[in-house]
PyMOL Python script that loads the backbone (N, CA, C, O; Angstrom):
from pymol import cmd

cmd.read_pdbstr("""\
ATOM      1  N   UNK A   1      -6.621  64.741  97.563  1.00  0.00           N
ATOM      2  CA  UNK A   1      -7.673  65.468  96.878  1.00  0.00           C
ATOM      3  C   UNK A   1      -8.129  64.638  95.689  1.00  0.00           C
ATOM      4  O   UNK A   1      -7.337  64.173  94.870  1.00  0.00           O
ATOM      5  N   UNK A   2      -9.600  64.458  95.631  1.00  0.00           N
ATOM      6  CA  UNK A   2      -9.979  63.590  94.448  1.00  0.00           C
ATOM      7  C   UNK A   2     -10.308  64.826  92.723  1.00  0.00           C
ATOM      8  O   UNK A   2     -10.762  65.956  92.906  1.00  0.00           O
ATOM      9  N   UNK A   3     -10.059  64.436  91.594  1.00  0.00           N
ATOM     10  CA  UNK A   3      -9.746  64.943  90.951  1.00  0.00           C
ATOM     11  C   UNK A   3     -11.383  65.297  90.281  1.00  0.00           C
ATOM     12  O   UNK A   3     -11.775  65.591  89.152  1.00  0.00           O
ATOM     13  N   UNK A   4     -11.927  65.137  91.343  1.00  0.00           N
ATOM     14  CA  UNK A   4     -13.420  66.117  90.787  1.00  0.00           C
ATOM     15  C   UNK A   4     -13.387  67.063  91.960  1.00  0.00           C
ATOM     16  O   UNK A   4     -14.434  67.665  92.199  1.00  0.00           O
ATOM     17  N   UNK A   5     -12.498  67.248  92.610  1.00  0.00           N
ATOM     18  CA  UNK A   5     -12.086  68.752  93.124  1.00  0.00           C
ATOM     19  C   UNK A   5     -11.573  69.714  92.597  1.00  0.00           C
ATOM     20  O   UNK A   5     -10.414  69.481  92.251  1.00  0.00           O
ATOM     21  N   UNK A   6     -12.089  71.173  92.274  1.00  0.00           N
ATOM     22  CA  UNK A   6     -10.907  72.067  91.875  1.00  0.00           C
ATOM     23  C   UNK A   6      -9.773  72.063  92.711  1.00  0.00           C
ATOM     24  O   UNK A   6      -9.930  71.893  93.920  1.00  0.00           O
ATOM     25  N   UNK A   7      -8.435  72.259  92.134  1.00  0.00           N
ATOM     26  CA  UNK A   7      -7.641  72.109  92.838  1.00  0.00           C
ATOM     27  C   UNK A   7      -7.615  73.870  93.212  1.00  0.00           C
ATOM     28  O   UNK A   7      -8.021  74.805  92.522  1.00  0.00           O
ATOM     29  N   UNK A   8      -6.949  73.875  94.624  1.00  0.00           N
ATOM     30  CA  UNK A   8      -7.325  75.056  95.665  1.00  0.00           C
ATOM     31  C   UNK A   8      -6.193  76.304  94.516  1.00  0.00           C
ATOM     32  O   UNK A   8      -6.611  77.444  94.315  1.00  0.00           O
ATOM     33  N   UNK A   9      -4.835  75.833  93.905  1.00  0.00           N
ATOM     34  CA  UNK A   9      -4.206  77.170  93.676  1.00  0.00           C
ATOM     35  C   UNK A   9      -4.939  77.357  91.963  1.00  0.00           C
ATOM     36  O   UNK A   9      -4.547  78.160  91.116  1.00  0.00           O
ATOM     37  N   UNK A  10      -5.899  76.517  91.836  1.00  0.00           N
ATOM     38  CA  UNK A  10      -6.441  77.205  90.338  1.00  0.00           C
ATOM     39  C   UNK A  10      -7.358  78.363  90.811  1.00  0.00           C
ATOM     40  O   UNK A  10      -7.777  79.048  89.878  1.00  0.00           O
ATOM     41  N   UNK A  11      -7.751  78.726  92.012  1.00  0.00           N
ATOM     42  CA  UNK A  11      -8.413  79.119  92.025  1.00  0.00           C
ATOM     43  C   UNK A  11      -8.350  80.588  91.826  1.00  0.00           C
ATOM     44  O   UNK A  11      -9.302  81.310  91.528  1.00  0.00           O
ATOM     45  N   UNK A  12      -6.691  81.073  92.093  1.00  0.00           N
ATOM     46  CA  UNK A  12      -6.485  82.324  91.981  1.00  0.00           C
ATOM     47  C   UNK A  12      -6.072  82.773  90.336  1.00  0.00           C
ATOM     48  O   UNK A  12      -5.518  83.853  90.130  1.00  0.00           O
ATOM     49  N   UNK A  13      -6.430  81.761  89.131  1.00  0.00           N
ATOM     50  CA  UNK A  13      -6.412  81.760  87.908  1.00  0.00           C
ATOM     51  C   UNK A  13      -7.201  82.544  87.360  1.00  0.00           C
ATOM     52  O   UNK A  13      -7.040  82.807  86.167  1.00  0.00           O
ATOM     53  N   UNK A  14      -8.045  83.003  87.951  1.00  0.00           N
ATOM     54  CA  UNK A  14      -9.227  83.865  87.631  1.00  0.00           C
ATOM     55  C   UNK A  14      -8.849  85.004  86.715  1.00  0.00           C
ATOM     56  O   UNK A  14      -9.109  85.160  85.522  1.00  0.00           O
ATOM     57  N   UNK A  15      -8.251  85.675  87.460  1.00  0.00           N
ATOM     58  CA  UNK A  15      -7.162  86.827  86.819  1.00  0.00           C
ATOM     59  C   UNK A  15      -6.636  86.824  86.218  1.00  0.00           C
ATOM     60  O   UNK A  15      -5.873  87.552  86.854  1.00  0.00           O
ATOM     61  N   UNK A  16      -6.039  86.648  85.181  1.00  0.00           N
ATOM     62  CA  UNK A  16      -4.849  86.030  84.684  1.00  0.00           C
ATOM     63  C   UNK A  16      -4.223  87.741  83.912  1.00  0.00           C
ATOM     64  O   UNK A  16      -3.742  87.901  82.790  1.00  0.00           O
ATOM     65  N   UNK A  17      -4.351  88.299  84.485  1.00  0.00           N
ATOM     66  CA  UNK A  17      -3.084  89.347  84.026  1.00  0.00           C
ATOM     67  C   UNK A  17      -1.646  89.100  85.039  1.00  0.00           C
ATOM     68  O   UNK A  17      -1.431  88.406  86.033  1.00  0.00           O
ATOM     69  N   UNK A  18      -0.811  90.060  84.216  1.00  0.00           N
ATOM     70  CA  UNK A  18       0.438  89.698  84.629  1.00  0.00           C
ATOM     71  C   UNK A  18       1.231  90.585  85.387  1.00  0.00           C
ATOM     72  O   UNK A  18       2.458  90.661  85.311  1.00  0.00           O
ATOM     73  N   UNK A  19       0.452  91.296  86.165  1.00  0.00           N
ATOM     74  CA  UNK A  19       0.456  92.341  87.387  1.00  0.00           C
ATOM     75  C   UNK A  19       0.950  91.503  88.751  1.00  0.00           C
ATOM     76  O   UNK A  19       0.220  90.573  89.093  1.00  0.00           O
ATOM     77  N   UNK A  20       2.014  91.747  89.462  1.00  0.00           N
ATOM     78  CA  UNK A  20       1.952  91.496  90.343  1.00  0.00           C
ATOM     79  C   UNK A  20       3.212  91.643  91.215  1.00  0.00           C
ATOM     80  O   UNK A  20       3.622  92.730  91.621  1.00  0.00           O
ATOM     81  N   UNK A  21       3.705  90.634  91.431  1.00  0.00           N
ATOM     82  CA  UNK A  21       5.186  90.559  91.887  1.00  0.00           C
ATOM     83  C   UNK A  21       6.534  90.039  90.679  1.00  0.00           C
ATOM     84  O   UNK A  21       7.738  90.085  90.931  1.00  0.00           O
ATOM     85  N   UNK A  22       5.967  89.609  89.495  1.00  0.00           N
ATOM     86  CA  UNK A  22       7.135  89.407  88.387  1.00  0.00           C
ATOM     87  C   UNK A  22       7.897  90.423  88.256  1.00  0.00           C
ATOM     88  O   UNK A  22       7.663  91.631  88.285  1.00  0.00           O
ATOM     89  N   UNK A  23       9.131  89.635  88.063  1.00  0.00           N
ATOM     90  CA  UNK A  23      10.225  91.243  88.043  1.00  0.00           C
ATOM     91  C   UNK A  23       9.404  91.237  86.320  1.00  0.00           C
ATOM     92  O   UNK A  23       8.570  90.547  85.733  1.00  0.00           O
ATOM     93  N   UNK A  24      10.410  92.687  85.976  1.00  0.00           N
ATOM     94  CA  UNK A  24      10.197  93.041  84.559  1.00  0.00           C
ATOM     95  C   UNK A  24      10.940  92.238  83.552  1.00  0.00           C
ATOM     96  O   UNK A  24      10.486  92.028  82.428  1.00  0.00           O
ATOM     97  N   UNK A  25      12.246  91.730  84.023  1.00  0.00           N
ATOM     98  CA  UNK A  25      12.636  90.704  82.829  1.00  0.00           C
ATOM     99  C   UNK A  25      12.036  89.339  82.425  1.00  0.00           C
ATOM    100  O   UNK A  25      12.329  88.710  81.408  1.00  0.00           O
ATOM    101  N   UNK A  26      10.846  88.856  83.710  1.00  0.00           N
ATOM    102  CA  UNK A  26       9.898  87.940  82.979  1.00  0.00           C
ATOM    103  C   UNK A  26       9.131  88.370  82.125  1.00  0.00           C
ATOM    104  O   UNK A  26       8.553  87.703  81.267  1.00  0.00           O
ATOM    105  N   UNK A  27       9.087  89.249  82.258  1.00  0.00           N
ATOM    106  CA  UNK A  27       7.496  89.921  81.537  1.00  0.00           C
ATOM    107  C   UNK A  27       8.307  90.265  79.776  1.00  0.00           C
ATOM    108  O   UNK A  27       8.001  89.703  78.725  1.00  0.00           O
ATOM    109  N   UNK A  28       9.158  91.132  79.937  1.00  0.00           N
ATOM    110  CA  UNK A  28       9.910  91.201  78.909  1.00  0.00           C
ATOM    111  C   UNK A  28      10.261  90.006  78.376  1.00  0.00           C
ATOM    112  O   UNK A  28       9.661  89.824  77.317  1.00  0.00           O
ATOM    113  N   UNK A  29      11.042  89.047  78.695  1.00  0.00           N
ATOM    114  CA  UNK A  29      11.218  87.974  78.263  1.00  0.00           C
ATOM    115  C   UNK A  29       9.788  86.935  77.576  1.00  0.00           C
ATOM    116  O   UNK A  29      10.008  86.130  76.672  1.00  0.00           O
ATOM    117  N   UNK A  30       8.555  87.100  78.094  1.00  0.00           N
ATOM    118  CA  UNK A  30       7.133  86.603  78.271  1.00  0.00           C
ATOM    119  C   UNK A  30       7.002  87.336  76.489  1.00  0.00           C
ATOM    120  O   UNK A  30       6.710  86.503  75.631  1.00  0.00           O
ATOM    121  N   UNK A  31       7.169  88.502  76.103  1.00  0.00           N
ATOM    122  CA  UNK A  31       6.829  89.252  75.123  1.00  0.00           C
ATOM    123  C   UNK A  31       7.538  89.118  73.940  1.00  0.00           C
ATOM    124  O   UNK A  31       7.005  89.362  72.857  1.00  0.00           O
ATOM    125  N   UNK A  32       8.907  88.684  74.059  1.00  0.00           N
ATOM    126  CA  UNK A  32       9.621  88.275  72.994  1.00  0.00           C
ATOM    127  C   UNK A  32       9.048  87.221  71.929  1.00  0.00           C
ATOM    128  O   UNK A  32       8.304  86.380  72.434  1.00  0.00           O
ATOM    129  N   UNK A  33       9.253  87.113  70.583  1.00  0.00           N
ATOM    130  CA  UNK A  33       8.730  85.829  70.066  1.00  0.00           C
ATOM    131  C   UNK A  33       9.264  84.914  70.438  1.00  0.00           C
ATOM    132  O   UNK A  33      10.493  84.967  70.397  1.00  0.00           O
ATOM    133  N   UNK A  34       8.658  83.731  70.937  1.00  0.00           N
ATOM    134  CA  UNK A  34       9.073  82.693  71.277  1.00  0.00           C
ATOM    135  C   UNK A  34       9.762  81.468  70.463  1.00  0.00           C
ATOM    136  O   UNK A  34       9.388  81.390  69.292  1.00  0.00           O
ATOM    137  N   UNK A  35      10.760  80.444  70.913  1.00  0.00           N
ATOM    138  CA  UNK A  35      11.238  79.712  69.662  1.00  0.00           C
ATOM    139  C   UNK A  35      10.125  78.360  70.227  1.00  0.00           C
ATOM    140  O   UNK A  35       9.686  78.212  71.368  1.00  0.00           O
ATOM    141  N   UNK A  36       9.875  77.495  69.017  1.00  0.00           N
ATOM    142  CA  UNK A  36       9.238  76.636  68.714  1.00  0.00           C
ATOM    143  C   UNK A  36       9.483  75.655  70.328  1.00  0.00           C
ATOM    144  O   UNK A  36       8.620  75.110  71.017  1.00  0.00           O
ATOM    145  N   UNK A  37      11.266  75.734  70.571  1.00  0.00           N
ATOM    146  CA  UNK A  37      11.249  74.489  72.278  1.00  0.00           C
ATOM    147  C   UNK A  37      10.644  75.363  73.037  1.00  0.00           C
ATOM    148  O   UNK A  37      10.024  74.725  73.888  1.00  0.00           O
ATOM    149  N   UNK A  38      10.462  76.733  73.212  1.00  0.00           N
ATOM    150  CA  UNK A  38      10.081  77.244  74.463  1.00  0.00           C
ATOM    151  C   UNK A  38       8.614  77.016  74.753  1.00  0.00           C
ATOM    152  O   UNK A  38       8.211  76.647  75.856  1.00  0.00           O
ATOM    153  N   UNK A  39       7.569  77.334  73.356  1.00  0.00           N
ATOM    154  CA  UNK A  39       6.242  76.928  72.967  1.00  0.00           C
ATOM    155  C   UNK A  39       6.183  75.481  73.686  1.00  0.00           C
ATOM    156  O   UNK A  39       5.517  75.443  74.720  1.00  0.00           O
ATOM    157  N   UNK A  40       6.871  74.157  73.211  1.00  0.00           N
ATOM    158  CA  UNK A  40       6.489  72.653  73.510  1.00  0.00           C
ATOM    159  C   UNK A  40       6.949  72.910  75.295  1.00  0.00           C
ATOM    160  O   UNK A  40       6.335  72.252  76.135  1.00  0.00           O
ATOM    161  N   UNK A  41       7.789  73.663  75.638  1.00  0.00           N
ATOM    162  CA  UNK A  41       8.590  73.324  76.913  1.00  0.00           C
ATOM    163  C   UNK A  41       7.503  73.612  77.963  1.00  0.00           C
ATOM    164  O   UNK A  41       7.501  72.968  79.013  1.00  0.00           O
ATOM    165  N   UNK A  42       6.434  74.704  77.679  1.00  0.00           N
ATOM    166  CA  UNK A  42       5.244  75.300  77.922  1.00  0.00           C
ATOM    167  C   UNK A  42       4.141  74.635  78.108  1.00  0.00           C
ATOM    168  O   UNK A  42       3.375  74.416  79.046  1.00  0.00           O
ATOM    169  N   UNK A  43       4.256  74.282  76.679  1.00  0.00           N
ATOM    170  CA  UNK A  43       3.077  73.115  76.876  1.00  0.00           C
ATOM    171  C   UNK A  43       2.985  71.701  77.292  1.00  0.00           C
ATOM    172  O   UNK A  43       1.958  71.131  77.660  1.00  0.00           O
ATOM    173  N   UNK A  44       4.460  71.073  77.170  1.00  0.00           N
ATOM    174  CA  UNK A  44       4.451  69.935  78.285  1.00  0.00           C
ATOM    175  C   UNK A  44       4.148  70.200  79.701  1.00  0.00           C
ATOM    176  O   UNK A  44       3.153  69.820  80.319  1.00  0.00           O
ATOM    177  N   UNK A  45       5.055  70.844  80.099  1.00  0.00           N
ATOM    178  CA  UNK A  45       4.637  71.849  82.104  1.00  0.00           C
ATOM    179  C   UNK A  45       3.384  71.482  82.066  1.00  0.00           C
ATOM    180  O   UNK A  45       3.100  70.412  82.603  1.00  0.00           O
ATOM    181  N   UNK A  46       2.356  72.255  81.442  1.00  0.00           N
ATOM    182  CA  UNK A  46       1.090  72.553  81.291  1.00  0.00           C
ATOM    183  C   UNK A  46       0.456  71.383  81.201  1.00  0.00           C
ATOM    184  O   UNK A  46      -0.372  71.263  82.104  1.00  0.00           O
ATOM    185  N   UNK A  47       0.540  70.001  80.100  1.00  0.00           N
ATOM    186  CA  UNK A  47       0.333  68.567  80.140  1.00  0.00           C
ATOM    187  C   UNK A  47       0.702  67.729  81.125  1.00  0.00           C
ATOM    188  O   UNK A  47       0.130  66.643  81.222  1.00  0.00           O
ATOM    189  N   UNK A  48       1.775  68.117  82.066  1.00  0.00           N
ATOM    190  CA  UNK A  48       2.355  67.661  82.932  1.00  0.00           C
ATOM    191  C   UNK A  48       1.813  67.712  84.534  1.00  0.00           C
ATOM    192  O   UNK A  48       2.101  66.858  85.372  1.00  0.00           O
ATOM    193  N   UNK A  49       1.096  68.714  84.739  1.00  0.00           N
ATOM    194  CA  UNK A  49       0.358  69.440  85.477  1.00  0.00           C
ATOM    195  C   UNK A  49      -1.287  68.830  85.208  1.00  0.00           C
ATOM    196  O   UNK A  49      -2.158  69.002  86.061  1.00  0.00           O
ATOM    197  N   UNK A  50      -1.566  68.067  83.839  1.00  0.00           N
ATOM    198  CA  UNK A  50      -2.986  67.725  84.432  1.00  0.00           C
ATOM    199  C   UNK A  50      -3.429  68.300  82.748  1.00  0.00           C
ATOM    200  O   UNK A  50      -4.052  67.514  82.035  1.00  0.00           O
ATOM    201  N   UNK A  51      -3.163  69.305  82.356  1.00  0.00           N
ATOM    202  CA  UNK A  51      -3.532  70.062  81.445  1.00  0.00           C
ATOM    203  C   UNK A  51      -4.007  69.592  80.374  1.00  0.00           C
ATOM    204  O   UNK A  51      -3.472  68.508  80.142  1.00  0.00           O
ATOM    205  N   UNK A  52      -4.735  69.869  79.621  1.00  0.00           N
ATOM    206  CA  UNK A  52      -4.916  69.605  78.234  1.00  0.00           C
ATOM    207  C   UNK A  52      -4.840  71.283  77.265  1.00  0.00           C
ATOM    208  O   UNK A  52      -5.461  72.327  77.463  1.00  0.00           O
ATOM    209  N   UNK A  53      -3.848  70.937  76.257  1.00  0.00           N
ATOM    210  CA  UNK A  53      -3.381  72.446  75.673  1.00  0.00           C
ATOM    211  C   UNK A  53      -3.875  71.948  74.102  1.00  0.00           C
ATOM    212  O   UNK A  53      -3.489  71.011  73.403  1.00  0.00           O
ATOM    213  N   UNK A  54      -4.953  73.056  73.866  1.00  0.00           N
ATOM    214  CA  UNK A  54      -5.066  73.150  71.829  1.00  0.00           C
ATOM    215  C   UNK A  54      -4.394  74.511  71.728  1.00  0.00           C
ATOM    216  O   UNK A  54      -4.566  75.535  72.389  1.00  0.00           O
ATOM    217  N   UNK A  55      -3.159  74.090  70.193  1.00  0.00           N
ATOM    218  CA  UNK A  55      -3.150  75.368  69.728  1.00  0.00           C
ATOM    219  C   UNK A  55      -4.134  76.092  68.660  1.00  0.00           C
ATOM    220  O   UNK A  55      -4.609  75.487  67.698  1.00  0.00           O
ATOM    221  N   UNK A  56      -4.456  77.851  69.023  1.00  0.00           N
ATOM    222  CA  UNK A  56      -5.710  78.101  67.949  1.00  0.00           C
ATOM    223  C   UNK A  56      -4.970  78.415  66.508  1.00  0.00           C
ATOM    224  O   UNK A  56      -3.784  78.715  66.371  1.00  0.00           O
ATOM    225  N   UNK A  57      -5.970  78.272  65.452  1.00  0.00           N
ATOM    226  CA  UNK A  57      -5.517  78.854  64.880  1.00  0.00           C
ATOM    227  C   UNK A  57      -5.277  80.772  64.158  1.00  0.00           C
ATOM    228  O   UNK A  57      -4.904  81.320  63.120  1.00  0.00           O
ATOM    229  N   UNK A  58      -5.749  81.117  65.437  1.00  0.00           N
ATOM    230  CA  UNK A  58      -5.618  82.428  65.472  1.00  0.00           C
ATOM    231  C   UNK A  58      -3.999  82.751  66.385  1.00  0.00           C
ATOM    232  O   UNK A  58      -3.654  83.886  66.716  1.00  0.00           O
ATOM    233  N   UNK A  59      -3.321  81.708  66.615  1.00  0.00           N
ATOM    234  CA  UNK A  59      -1.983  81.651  67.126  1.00  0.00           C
ATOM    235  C   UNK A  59      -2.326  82.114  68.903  1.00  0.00           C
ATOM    236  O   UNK A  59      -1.850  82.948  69.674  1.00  0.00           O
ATOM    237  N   UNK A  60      -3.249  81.215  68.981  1.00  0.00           N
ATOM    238  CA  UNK A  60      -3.839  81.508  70.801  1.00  0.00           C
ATOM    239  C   UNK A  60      -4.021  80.099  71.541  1.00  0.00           C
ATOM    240  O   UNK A  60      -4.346  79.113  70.879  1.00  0.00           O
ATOM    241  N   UNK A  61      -3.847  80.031  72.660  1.00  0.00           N
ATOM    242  CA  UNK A  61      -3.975  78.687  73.022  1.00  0.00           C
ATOM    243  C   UNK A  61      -5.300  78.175  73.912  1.00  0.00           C
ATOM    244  O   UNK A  61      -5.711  78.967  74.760  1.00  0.00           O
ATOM    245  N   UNK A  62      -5.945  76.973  73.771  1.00  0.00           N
ATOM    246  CA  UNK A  62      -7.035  76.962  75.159  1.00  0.00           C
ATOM    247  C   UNK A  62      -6.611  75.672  75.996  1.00  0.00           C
ATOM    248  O   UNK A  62      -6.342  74.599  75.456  1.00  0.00           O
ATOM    249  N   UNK A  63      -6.586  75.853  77.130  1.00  0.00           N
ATOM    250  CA  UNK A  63      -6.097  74.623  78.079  1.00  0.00           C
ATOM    251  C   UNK A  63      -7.294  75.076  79.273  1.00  0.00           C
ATOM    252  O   UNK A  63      -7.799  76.012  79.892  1.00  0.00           O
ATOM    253  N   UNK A  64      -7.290  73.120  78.969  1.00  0.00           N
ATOM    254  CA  UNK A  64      -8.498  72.850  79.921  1.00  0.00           C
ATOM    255  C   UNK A  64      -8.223  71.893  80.581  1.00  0.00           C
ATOM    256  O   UNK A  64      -7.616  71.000  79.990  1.00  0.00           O
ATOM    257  N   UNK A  65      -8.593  71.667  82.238  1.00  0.00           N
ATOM    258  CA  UNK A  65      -8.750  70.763  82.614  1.00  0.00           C
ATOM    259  C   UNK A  65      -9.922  70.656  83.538  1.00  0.00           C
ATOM    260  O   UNK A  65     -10.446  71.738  83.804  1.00  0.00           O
ATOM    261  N   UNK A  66     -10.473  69.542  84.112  1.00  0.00           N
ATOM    262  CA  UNK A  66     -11.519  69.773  85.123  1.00  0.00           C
ATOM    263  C   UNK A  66     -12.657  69.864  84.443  1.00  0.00           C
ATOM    264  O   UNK A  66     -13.607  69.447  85.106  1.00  0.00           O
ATOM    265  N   UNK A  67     -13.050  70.395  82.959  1.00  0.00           N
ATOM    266  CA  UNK A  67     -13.973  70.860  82.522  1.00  0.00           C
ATOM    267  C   UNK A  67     -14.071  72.615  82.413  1.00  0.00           C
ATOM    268  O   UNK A  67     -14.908  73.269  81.790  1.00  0.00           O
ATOM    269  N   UNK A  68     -13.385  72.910  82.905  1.00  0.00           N
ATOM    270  CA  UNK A  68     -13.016  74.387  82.901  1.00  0.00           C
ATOM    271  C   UNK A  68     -11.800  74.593  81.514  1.00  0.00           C
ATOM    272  O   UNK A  68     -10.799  73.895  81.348  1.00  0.00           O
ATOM    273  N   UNK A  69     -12.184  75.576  80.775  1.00  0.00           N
ATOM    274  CA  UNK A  69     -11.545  76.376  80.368  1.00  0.00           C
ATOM    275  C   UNK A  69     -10.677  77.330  80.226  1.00  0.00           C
ATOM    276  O   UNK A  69     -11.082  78.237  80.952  1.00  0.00           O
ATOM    277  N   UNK A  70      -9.630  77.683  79.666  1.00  0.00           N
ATOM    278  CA  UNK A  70      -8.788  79.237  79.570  1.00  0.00           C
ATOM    279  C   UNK A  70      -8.597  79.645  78.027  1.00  0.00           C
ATOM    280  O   UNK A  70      -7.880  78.731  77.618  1.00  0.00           O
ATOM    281  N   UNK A  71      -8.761  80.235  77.279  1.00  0.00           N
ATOM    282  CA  UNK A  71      -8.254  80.770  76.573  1.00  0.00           C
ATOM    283  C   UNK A  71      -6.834  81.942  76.709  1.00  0.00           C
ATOM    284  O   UNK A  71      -6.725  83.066  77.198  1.00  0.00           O
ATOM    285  N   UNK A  72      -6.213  81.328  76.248  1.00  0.00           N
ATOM    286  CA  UNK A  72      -4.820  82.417  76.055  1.00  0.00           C
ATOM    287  C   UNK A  72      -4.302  83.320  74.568  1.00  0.00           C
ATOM    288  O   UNK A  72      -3.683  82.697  73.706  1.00  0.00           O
ATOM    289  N   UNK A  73      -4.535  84.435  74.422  1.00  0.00           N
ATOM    290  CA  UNK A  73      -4.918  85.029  72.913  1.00  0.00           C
ATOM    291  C   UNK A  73      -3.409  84.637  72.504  1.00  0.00           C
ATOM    292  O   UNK A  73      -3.349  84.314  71.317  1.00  0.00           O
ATOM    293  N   UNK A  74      -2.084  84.579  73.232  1.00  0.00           N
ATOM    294  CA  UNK A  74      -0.736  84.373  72.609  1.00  0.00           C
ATOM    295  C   UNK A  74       0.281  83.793  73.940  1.00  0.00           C
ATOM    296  O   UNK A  74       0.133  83.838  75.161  1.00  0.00           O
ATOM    297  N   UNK A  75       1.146  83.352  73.234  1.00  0.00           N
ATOM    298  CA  UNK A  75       2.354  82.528  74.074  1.00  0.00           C
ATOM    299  C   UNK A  75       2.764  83.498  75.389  1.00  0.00           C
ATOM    300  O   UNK A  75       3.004  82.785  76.364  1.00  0.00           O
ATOM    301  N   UNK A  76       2.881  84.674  75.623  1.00  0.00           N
ATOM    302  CA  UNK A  76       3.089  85.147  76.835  1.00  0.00           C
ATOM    303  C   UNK A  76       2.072  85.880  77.584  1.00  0.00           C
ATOM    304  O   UNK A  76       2.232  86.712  78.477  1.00  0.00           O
ATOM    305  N   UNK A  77       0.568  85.245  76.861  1.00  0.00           N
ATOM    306  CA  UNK A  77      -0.798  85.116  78.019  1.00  0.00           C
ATOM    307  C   UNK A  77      -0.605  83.629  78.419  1.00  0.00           C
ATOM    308  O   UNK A  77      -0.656  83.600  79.649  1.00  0.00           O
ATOM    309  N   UNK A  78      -0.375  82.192  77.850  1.00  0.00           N
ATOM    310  CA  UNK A  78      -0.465  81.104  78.035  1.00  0.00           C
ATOM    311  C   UNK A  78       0.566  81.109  79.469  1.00  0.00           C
ATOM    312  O   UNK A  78       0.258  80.783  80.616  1.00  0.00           O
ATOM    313  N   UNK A  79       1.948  81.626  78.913  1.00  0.00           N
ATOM    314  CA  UNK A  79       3.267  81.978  80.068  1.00  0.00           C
ATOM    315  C   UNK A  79       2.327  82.657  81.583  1.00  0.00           C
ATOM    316  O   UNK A  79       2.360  82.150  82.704  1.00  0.00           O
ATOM    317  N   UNK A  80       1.830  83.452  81.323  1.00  0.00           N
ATOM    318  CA  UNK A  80       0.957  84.254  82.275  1.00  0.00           C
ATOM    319  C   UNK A  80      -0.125  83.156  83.032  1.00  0.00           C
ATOM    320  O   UNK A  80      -0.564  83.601  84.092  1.00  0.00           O
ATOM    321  N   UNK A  81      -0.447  82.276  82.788  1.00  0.00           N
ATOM    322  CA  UNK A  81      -2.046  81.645  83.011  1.00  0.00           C
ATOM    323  C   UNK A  81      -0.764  80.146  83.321  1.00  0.00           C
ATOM    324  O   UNK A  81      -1.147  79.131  83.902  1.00  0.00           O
ATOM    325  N   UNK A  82       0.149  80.243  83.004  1.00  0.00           N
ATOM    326  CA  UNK A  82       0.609  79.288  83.904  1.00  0.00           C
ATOM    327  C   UNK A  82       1.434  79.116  85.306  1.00  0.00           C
ATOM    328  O   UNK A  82       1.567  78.112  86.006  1.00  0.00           O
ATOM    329  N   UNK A  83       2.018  80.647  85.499  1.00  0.00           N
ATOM    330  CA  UNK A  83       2.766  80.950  86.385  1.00  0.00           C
ATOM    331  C   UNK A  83       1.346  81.126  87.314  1.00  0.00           C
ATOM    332  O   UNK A  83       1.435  80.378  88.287  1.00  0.00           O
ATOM    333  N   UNK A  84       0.129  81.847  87.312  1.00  0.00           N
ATOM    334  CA  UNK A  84      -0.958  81.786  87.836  1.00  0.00           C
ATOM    335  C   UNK A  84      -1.351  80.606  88.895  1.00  0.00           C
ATOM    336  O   UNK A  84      -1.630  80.548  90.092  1.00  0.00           O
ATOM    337  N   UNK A  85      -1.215  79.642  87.734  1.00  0.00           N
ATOM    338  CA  UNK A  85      -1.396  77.926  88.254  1.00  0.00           C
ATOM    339  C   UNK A  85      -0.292  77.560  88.783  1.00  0.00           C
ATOM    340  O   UNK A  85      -0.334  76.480  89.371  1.00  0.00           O
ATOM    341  N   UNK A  86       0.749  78.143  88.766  1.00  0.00           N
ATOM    342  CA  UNK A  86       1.840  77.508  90.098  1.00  0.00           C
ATOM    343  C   UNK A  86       2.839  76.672  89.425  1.00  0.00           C
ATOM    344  O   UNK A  86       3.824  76.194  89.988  1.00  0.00           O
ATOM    345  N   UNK A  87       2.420  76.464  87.732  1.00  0.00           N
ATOM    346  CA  UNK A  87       2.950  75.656  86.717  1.00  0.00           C
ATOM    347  C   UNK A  87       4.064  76.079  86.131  1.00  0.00           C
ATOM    348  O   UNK A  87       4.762  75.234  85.571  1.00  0.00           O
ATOM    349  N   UNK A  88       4.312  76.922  86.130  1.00  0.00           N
ATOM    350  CA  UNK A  88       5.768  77.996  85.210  1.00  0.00           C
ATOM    351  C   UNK A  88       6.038  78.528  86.287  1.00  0.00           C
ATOM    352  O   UNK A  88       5.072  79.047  86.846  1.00  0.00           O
ATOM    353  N   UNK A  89       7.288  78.616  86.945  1.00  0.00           N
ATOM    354  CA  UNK A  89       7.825  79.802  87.899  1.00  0.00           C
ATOM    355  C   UNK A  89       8.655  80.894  86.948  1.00  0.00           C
ATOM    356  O   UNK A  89       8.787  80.766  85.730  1.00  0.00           O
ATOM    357  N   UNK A  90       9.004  81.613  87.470  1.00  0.00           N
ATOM    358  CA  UNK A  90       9.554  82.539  86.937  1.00  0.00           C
ATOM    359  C   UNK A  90      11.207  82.064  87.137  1.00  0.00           C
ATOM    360  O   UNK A  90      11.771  81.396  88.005  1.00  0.00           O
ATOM    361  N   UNK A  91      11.630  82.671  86.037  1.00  0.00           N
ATOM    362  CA  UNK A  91      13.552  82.008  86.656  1.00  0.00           C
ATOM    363  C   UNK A  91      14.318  83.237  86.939  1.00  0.00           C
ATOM    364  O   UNK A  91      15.485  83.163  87.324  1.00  0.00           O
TER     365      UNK A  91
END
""", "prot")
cmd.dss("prot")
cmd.show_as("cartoon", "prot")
cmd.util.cbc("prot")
cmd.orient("prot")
C-alpha cells in the first residue's frame, strides 16, 4: 500500500467512542489519571504507527497523519482513538 492511501483499518476511526467490545477494566483503567510513562508509552505506539501526536494546551491531544486529523479532548479519548486504529490493544 502506497502511503497516499488511507490505510483500510483507519477507516473505522470515525467513531471514536469507546462502546463496544472493551471489557470494563479498560475503560476504567482508560479513566484513571494517567502517569507521565503511560502518556509517552501512548504516544510513541501512536509515532510508531505513522502518527504525528501535539499535546494541547487545554490537556487534549491532536494526532495526525495522512493529512487527516483527530482531536482527543484527554488521555483516555487519545487511549480510545488508538485502540480504534488497531494501535493500543487492550491488555
Amino acid at each position: 500500500m502506497s502511503d497516499r492511501n488511507y490505510p483500510e483499518n483507519a477507516l473505522g476511526a470515525i467513531n471514536t467512542s469507546c462502546t463496544g467490545n472493551h471489557s470494563d477494566a479498560a475503560i476504567q483503567s482508560a479513566v484513571a489519571v494517567p502517569t507521565p510513562a503511560q502518556v509517552a508509552m501512548q504516544i510513541a505506539r501512536l509515532k510508531q504507527a505513522g502518527h504525528v501526536v501535539h499535546r494541547g494546551v487545554d490537556g487534549g491531544y491532536l494526532v495526525c497523519k495522512y493529512g487527516y486529523t483527530h482531536h482527543a479532548q484527554d488521555f483516555a479519548a487519545l487511549q480510545c482513538f488508538a485502540r480504534r486504529l488497531g494501535v493500543q490493544h487492550e491488555l
